[in-house]
N, C-alpha and C positions, 0 to 999 in steps of 0.2 A: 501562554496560549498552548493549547494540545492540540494535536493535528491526528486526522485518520488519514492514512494515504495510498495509495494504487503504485506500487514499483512493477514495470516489466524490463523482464532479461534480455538482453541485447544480443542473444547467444541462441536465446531458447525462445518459445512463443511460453513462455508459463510467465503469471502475474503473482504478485504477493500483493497482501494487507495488510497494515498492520498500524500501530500509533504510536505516540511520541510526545515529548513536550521540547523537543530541538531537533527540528526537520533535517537541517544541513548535518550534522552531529547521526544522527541514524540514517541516513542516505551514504556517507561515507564506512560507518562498520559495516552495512549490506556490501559493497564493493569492496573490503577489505576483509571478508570474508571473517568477519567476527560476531555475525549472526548462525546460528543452528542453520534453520530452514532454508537461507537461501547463499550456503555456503558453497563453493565450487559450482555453480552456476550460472557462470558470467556474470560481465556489469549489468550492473541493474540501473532506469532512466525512470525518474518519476514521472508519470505520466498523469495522477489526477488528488488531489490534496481537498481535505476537511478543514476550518477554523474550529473549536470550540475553546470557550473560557471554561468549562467547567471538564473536571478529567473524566470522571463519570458519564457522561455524554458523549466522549471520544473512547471511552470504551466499547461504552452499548455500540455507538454505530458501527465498531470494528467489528463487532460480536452480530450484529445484523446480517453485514455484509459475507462474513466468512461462515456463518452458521445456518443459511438461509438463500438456500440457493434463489430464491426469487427476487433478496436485495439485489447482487452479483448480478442476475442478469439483468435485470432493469439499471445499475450503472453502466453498463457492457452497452448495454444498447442505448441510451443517452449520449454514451461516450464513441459511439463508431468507428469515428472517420480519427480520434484520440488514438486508440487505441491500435490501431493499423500498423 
């Protein structure tokens, strides 16, 4: 399974995106600070998750989401009361 998923900083009000084919496994190197982007950042809390079978399909949606600020806000504002 591939996952696209929403991390926010428990430090900071800033959100990452990004994907994966082991959620638990990259939720932990975000927190241990073995990601680039959201290194020295604080913990970071999932807060909204993608299923795909296909990796290609959790790419693109990554690349929607972070490339297209119209994705971004329309999950933002489905997710409201989530993301608070």
């Amino acid at each position: 399974m591939n996952y696209v998923y929403l991390l926010k900083s428990k430090k900071y009000n800033k959100f990452y995106i990004g994907y994966t084919n082991d959620l638990k496994r990259r939720i932990a190197e975000h927190n241990s600070n073995k990601s680039f982007y959201t290194k020295n950042k604080g913990l970071w809390e999932i807060r909204y998750y993608e299923a795909f079978y296909s990796k290609e399909d959790a790419f693109n949606r990554e690349k929607q989401l972070k490339k297209h600020a119209r994705g971004m806000q329309e999950l933002k504002k489905r997710l409201l009361n989530s993301l608070s």
